[in-house]
Backbone as a ProteinNet text record, in pm:
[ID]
protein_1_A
[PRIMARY]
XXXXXXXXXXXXXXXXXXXXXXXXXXXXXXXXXXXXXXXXXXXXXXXXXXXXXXXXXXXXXXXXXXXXXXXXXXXXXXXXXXXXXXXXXXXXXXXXXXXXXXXXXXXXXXXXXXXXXXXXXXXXXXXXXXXXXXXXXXXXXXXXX
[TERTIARY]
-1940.2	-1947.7	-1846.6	-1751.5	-1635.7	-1599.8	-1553.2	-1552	-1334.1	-1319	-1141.1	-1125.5	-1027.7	-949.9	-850	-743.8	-619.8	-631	-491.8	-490.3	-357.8	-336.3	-140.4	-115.3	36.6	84.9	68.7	42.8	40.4	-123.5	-205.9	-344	-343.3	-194.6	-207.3	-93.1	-20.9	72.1	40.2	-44.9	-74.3	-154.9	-232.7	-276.6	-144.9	-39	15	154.2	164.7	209.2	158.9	24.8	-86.4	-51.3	-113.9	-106.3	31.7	83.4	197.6	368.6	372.2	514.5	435.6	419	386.3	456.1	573.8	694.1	791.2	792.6	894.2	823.6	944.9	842.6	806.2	698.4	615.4	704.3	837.9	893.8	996.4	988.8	1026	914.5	817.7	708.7	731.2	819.2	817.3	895.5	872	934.2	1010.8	1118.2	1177.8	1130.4	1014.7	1021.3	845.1	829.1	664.8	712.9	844.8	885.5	897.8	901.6	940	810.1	839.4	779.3	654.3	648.3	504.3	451.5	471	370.7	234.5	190.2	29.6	-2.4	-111.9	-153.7	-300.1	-360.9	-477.7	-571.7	-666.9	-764.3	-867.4	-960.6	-1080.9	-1142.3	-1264.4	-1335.6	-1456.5	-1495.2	-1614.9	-1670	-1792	-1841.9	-1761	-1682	-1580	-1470.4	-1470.7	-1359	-1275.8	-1108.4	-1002.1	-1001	-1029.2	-1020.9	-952.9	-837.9	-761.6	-712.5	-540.4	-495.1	-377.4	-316.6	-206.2	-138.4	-37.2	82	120.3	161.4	175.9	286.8	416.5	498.1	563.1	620.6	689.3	842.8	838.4	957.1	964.4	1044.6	1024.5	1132.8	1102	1131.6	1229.6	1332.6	1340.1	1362.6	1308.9	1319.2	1202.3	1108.1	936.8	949.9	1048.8	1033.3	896.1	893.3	782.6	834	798	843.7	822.1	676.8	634.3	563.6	615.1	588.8	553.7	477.2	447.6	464	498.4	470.2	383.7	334	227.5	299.7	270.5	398.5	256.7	271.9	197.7	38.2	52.6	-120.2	-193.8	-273.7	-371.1	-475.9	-520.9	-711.9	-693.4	-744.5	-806.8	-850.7	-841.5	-874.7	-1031.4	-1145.2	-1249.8	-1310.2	-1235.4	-1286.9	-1256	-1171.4	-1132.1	-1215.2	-1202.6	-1296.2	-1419.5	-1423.3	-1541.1	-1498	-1436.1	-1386.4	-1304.3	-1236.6	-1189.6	-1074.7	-1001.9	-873.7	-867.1	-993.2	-993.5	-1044.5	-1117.2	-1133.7	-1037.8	-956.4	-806.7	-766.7	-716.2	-648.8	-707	-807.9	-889.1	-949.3	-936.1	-873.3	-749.7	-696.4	-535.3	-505.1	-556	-550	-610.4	-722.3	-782	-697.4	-624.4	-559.6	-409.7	-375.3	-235	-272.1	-403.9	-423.3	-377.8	-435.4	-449.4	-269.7	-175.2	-30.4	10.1	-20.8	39.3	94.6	95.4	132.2	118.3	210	189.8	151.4	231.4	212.5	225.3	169	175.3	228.4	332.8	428	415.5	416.9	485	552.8	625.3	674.3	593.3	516.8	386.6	436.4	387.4	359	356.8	415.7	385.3	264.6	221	117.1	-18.1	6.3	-93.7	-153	-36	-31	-138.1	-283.6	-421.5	-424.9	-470.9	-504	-486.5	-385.4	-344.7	-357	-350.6	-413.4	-563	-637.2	-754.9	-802.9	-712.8	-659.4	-624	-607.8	-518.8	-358	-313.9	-160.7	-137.8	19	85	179.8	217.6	386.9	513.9	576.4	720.7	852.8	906.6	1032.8	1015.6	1100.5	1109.2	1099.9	1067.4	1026.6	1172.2	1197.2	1301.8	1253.6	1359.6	1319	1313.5	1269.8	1262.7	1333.9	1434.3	1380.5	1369.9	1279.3	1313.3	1142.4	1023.1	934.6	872.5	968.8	922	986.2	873.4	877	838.2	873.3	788.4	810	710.5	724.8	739.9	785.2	773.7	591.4	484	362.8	329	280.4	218.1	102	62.9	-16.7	-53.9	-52.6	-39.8	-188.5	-147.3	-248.2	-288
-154.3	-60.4	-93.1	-146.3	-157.7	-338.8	-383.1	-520	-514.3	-598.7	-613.5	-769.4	-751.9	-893.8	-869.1	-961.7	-1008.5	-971.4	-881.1	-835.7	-877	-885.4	-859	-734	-762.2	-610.9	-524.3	-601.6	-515.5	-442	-481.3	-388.7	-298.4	-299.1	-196	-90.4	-112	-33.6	144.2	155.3	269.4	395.2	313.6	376.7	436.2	341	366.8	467.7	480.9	594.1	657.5	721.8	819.4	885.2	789.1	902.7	888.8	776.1	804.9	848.4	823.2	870.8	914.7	1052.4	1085.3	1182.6	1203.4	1285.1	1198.5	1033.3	952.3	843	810.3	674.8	598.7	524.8	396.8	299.7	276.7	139.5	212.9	316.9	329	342.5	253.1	258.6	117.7	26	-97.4	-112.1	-222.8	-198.9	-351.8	-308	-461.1	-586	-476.3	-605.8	-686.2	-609.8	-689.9	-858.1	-849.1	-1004.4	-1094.5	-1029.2	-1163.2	-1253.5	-1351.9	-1469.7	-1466.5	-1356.1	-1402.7	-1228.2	-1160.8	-1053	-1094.7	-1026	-984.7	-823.9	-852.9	-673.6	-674.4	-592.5	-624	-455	-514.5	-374.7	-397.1	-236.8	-209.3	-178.5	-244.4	-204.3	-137	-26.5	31.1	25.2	-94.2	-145.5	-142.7	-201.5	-297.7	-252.7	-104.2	-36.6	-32.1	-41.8	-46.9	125.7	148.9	252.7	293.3	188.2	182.9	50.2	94.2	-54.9	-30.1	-109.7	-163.9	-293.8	-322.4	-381.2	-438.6	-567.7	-618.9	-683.6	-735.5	-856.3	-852.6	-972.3	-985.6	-940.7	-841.1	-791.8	-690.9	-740.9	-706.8	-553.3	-492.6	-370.2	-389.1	-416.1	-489.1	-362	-224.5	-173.6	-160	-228.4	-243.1	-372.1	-404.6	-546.4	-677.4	-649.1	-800.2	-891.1	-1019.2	-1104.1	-1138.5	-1174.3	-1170.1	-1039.1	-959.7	-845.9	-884.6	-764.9	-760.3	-616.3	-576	-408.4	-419.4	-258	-225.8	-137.9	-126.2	-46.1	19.7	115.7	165.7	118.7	180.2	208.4	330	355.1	477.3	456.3	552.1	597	658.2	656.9	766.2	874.9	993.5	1090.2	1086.3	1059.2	1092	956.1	884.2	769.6	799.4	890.7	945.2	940.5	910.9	933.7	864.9	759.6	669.7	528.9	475.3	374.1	279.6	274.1	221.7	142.9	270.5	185.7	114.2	202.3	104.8	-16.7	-45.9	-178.2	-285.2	-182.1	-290.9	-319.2	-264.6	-259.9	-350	-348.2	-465.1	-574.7	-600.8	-751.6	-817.3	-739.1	-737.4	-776.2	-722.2	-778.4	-913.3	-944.4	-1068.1	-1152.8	-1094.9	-1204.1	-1288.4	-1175	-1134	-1220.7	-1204.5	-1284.3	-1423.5	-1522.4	-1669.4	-1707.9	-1579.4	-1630.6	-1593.5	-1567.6	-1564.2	-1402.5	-1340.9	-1229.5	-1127.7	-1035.5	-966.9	-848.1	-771.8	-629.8	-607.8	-518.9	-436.9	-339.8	-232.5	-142.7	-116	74.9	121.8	267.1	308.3	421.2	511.6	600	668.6	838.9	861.8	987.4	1098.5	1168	1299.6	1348.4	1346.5	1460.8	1350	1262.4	1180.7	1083.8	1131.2	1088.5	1052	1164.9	1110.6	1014.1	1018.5	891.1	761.4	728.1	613.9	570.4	700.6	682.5	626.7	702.1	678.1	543.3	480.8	278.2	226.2	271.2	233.4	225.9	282.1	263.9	376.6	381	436.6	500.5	629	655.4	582.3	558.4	503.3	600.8	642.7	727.6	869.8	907.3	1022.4	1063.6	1147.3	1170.4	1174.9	1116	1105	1190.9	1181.7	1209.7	1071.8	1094.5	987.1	999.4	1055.8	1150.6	1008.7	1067.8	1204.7	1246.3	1165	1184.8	1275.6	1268.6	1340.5	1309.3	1368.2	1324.4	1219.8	1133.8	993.2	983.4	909.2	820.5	673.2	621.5	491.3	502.3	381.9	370.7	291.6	180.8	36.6	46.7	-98	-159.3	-299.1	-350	-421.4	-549.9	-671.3	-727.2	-812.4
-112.6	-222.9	-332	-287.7	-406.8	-390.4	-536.3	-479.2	-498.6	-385.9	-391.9	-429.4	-510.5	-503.7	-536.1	-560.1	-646.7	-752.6	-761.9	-957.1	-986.2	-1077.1	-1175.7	-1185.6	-1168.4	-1172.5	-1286.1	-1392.5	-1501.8	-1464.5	-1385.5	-1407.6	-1325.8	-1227.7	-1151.7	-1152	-1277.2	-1273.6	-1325.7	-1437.9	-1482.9	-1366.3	-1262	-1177.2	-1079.9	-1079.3	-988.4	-1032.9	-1179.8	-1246.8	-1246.4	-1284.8	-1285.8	-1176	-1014.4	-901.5	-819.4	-829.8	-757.9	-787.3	-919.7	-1000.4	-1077.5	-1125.4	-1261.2	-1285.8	-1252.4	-1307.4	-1308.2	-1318.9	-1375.3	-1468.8	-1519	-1640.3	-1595.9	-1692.6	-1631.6	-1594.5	-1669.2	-1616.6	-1458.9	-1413.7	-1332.1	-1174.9	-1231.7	-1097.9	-1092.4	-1163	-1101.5	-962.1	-867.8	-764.5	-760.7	-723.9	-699.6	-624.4	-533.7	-448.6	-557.3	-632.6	-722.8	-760.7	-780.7	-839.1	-706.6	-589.5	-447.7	-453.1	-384.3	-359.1	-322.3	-246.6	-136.2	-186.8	-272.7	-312.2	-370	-334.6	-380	-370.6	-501.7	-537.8	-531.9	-464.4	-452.6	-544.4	-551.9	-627.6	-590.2	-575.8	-586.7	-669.2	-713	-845.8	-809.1	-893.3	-882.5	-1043.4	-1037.5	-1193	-1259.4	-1213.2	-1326.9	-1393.1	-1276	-1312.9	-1194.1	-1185.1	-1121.5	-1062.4	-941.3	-906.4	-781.1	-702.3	-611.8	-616.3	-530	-578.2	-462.3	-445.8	-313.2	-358.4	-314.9	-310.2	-184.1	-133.8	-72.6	-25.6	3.6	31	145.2	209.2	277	310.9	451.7	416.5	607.8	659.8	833.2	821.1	911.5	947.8	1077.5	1099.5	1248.6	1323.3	1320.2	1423.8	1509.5	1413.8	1462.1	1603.5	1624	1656.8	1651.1	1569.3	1542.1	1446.1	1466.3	1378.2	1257.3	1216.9	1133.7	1056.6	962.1	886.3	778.9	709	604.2	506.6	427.7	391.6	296.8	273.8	181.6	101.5	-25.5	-111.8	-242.6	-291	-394.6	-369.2	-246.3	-229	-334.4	-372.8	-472.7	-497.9	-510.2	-539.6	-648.3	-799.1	-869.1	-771.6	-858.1	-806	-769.9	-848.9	-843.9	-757.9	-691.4	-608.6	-452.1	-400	-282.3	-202.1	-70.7	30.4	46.9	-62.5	-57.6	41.1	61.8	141.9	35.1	-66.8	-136.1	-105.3	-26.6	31.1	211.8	191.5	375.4	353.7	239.3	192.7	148.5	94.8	33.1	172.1	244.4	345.8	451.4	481.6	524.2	459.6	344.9	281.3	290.3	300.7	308.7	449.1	566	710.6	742	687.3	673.4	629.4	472.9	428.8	502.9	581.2	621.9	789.6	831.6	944.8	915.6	793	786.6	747.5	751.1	722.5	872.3	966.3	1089.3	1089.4	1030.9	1033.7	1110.2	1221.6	1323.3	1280.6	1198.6	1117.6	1021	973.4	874.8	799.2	734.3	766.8	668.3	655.5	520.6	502.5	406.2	458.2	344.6	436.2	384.9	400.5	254.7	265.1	400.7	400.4	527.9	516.9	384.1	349.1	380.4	399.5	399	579.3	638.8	729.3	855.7	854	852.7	818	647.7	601.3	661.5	688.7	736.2	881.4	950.6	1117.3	1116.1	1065.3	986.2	984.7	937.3	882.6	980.7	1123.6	1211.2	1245.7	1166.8	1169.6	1257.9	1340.6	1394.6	1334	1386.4	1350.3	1424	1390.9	1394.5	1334.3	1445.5	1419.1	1346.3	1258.2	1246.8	1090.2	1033.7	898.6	795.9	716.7	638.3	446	389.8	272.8	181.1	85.8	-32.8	-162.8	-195.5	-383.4	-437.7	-563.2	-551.8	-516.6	-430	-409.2	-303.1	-196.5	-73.4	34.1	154	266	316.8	373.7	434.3	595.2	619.9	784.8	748.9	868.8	927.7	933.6	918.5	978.8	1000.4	1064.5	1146.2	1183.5	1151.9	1192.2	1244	1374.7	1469.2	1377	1360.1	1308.8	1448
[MASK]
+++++++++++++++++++++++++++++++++++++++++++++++++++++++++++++++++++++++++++++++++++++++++++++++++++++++++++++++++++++++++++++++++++++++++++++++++

């Protein structure tokens, strides 16, 4: 239903102000880690429009114990694309892709409120719910590739 590939950060930044900081500025949805080596941002298009998007790079959790990690950082859906499979699609491009680098898991620190969602995807909880500011609540969440 939706086609994913590889985008630049710049096509995925406004979405990711829109739904995920939109009580801070746009240049404050950049993330430090968008400039590392081995990132990738991936999107879903519905006719040719950008309507979910995720973030990718290398970066281990060592209380997960696995070796090879990966995190997912500024995952989002438009609002009016929800619940269609958009991001279980990213997310499973993203495992495919993350298979051919040897990669064991997956990790991100996800929303409380969202915390379905992502079981949903297969991920687990890990540890105990922390705060974020100035965004929220988060978990530890995994996924075993």
């Amino acid at each position: 239903m939706f086609l994913v590939k590889e985008v630049n950060l710049n096509e995925i930044i406004d979405i990711r102000h829109k739904i995920l900081r939109p009580n801070q500025t746009r240049d404050e949805c950049f993330y430090e880690t968008d400039k590392s080596e081995e990132v990738f941002h991936l999107g879903a298009f519905a006719n040719e429009k950008l309507v979910s998007i995720a973030s990718f790079h290398r970066e281990n959790n060592k209380d997960l114990g696995f070796e090879n990690q990966f995190r997912l950082r500024g995952m989002a859906t438009l609002e009016n694309y929800r619940k269609q499979g958009a991001g279980r699609e990213i997310i499973e491009y993203a495992i495919k892709q993350l298979k051919t680098k040897g990669i064991e898991c997956l990790w991100c620190n996800g929303r409380t409120s969202v915390i379905d969602y992502y079981e949903k995807l297969g991920f687990e909880i890990f540890g105990e719910e922390f705060d974020y500011p100035p965004i929220g609540m988060h978990i530890v969440l995994y996924r075993k590739i």
